[in-house]
GUTOR-636011 format. One record per residue: residue number from 0; residue in three letters; z, y, x of N, C-alpha, C in turn. Coordinates in Angstrom, 3 decimals, padded with zeros to 6 digits. Layout:
BEGIN
(NUM, "ALA", (Z, Y, X), (Z, Y, X), (Z, Y, X))
...
# end
This chain:
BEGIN
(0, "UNK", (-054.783, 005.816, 015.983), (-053.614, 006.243, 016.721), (-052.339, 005.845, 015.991))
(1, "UNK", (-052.078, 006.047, 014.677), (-051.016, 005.548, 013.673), (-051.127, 004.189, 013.921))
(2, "UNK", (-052.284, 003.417, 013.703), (-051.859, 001.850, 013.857), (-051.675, 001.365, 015.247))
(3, "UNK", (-051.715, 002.227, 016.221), (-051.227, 001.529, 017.561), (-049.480, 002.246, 017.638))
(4, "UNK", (-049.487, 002.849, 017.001), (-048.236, 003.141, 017.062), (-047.004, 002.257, 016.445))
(5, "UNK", (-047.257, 001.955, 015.104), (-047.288, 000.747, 014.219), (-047.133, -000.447, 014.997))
(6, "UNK", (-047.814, -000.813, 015.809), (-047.879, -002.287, 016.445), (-047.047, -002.341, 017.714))
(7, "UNK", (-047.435, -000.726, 018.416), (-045.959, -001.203, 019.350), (-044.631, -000.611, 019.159))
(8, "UNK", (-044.198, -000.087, 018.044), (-042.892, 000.062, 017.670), (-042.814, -000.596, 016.147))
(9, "UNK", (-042.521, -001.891, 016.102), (-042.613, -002.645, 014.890), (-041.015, -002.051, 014.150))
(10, "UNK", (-039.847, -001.819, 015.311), (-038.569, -001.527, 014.418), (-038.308, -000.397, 013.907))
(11, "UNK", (-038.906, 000.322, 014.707), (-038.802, 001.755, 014.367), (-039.975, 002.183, 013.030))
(12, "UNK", (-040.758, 001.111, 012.692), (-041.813, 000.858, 011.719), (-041.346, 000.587, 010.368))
(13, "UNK", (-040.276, -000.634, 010.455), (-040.000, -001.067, 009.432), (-038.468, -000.443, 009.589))
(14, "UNK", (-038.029, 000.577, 010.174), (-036.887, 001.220, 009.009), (-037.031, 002.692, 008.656))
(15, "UNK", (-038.897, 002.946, 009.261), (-039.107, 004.125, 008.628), (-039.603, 003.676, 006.791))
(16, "UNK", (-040.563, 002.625, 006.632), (-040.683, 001.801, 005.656), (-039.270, 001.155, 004.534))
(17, "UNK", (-038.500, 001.263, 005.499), (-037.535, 000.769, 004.721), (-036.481, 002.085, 003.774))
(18, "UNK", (-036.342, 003.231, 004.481), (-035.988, 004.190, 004.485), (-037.356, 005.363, 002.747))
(19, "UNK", (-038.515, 004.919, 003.522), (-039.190, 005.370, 002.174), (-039.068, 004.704, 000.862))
(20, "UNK", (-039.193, 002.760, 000.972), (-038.810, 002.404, 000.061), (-037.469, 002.812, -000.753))
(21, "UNK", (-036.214, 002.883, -000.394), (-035.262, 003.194, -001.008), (-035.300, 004.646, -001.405))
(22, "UNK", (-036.028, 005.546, -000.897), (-035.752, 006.773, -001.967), (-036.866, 006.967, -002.534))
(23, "UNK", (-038.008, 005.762, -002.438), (-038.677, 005.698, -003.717), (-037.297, 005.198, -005.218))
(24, "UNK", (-037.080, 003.937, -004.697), (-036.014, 003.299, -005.482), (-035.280, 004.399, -006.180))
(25, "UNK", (-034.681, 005.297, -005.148), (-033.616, 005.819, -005.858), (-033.878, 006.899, -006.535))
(26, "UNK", (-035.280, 007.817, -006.414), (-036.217, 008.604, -007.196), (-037.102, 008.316, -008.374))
(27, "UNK", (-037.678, 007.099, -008.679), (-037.750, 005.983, -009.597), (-036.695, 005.748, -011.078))
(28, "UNK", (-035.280, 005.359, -009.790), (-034.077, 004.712, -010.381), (-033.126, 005.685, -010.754))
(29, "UNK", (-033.329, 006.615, -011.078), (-031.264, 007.846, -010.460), (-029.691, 006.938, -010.777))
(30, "UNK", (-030.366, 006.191, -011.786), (-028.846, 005.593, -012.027), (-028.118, 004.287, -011.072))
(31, "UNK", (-029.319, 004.358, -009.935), (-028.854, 003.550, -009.126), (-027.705, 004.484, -008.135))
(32, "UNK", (-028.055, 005.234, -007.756), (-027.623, 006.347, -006.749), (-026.234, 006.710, -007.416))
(33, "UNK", (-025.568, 006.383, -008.454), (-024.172, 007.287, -008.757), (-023.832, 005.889, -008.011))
(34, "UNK", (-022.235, 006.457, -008.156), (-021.115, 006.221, -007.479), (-020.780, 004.906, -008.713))
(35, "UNK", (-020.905, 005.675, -010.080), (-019.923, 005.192, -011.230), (-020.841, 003.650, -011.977))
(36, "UNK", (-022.135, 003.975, -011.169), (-022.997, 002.838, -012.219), (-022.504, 001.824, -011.648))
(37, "UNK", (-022.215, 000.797, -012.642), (-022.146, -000.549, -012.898), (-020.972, -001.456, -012.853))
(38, "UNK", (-019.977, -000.054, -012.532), (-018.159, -000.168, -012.128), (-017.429, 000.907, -012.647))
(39, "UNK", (-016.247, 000.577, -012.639), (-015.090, 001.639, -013.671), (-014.357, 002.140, -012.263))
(40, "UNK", (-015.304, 003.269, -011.848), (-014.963, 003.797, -010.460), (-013.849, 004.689, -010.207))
(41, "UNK", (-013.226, 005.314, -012.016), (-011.637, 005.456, -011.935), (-010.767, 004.523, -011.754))
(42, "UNK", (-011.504, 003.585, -012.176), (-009.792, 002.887, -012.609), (-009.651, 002.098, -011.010))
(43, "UNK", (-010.929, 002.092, -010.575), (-010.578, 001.971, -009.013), (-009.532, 002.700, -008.241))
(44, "UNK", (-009.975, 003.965, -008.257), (-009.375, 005.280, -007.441), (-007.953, 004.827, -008.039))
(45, "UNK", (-007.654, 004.743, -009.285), (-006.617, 004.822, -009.874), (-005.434, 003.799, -009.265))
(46, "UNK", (-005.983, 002.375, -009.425), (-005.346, 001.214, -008.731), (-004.988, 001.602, -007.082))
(47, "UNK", (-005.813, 002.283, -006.399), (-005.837, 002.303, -005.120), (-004.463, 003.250, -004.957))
(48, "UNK", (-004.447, 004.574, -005.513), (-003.128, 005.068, -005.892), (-002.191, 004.648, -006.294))
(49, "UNK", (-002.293, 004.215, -007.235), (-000.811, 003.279, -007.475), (-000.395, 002.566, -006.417))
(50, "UNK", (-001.154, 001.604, -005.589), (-000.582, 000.690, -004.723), (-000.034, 001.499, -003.770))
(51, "UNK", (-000.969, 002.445, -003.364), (-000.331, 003.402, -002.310), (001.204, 004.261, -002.626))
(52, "UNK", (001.337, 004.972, -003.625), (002.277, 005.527, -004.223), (003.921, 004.367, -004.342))
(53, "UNK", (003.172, 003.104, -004.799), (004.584, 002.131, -005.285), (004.881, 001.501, -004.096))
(54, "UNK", (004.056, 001.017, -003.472), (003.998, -000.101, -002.345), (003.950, -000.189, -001.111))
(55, "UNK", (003.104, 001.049, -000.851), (002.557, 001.568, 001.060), (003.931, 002.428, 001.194))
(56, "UNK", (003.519, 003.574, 000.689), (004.916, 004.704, 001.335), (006.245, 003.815, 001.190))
(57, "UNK", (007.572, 002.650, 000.076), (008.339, 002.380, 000.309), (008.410, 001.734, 001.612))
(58, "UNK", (007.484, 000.720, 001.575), (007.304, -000.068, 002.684), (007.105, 000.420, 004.267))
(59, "UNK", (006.583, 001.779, 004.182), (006.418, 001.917, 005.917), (007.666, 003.049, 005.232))
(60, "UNK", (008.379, 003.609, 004.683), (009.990, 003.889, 004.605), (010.715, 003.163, 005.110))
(61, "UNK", (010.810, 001.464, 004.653), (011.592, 000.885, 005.001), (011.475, 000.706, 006.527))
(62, "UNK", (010.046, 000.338, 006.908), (009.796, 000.106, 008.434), (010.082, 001.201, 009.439))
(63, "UNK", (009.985, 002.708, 008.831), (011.110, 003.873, 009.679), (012.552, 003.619, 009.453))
(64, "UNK", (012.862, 003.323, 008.911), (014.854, 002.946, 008.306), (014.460, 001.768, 009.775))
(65, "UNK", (014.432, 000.916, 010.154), (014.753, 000.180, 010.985), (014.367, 000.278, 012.468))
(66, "UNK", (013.604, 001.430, 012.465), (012.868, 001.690, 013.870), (013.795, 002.850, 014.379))
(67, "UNK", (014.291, 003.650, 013.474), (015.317, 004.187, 013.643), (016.770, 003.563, 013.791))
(68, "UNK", (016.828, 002.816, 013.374), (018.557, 002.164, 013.444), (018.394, 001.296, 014.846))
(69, "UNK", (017.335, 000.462, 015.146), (017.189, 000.242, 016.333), (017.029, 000.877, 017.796))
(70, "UNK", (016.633, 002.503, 017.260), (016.938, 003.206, 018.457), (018.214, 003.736, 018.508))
(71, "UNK", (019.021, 003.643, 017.359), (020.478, 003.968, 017.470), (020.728, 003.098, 018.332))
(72, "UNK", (020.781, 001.621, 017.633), (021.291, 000.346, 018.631), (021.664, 001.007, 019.905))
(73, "UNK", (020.150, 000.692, 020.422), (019.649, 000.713, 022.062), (020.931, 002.539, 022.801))
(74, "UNK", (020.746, 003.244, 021.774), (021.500, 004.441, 022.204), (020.625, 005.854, 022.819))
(75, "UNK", (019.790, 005.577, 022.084), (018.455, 006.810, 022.687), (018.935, 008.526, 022.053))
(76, "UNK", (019.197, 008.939, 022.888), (019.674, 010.023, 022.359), (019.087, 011.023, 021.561))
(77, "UNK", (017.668, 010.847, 021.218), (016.951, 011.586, 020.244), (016.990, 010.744, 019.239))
(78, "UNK", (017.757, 009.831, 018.658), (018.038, 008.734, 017.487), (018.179, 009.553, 016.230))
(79, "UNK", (019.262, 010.061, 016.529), (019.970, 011.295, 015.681), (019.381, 012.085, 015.004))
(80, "UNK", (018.183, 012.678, 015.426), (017.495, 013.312, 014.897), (015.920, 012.341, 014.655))
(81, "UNK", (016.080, 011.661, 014.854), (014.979, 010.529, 014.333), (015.068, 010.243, 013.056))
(82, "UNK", (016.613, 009.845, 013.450), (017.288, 008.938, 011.507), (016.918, 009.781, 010.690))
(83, "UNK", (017.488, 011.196, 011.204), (017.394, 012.488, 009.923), (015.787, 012.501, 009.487))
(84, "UNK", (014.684, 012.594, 010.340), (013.412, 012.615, 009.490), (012.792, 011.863, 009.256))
(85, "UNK", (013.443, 010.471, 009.488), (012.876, 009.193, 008.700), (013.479, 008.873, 007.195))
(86, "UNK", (015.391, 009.568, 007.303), (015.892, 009.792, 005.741), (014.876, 010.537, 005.294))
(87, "UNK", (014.532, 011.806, 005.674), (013.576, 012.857, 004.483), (012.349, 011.964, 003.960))
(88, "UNK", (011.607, 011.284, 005.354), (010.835, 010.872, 004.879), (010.775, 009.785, 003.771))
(89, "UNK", (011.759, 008.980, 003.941), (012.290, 007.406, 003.045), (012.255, 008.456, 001.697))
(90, "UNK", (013.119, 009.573, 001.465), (013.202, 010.122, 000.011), (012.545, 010.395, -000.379))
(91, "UNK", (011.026, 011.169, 000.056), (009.911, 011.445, -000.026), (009.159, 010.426, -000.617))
(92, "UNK", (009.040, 009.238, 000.217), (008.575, 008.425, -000.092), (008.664, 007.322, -001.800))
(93, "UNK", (009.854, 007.002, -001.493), (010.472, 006.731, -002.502), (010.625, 007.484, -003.811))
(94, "UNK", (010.412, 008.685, -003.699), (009.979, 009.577, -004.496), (008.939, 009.968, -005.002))
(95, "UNK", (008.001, 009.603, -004.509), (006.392, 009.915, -004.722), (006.410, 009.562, -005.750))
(96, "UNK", (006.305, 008.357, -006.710), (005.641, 008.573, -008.113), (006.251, 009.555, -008.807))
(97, "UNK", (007.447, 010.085, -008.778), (008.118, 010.641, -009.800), (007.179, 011.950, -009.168))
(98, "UNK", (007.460, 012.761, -007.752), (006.594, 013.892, -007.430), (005.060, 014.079, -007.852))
(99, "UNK", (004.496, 012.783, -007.854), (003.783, 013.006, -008.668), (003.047, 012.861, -010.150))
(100, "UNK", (003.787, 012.470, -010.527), (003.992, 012.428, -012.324), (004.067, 014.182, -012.531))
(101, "UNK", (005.140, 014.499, -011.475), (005.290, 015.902, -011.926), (004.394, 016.927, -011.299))
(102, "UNK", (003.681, 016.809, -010.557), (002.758, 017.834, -010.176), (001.602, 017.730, -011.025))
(103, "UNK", (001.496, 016.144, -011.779), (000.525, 016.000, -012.874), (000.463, 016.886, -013.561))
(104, "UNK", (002.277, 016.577, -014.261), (002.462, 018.013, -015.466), (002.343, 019.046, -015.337))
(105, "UNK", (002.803, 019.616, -013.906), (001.913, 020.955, -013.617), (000.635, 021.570, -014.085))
(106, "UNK", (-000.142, 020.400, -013.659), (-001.604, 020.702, -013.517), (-001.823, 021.376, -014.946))
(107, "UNK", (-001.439, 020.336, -015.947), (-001.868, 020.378, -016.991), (-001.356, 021.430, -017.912))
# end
């Protein structure tokens, strides 16, 4: 009964097979299964922050500074209060490493 089952579901066969092999592997292996083996999985996280912190938030700052001045242009009357929470946000932004340098020191 197992091997006719086997023969007419060959996919559903080989990713139950495939599925045992790997947590043989990874019961076998444990140091396959971290996150950290075989890479410097801070200094990842770390880089990924920085870019975000220096580079993403100024940049979509700058891209609200102009999406706003262009609805001034045009004359949209909720502009006004657009500009104002795209300024908070631009300072925010632009601010982030220092905000968080200092919530660092908090922590610590």
């Amino acid at each position: 009964m197992i091997s006719k089952w086997f023969t007419e579901n060959k996919a559903e066969a080989f990713a139950f097979a495939l599925m045992v092999g790997l947590t043989a592997v990874f019961l076998l292996v444990p140091e396959l299964s971290f996150a950290q083996y075989g890479s410097d999985f801070e200094s990842k996280v770390g880089n990924i922050n920085s870019n975000l912190i220096t580079r993403i938030l100024p940049l979509i700052s700058v891209f609200g500074l102009i999406y706003a001045s262009v609805l001034a242009i045009n004359g949209d009357g909720e502009a006004k209060g657009k500009i104002f929470g795209v300024l908070f946000a631009s300072v925010v932004g632009f601010l982030a490493p220092q905000i968080i340098e200092w919530l660092k020191g908090l922590a610590l």
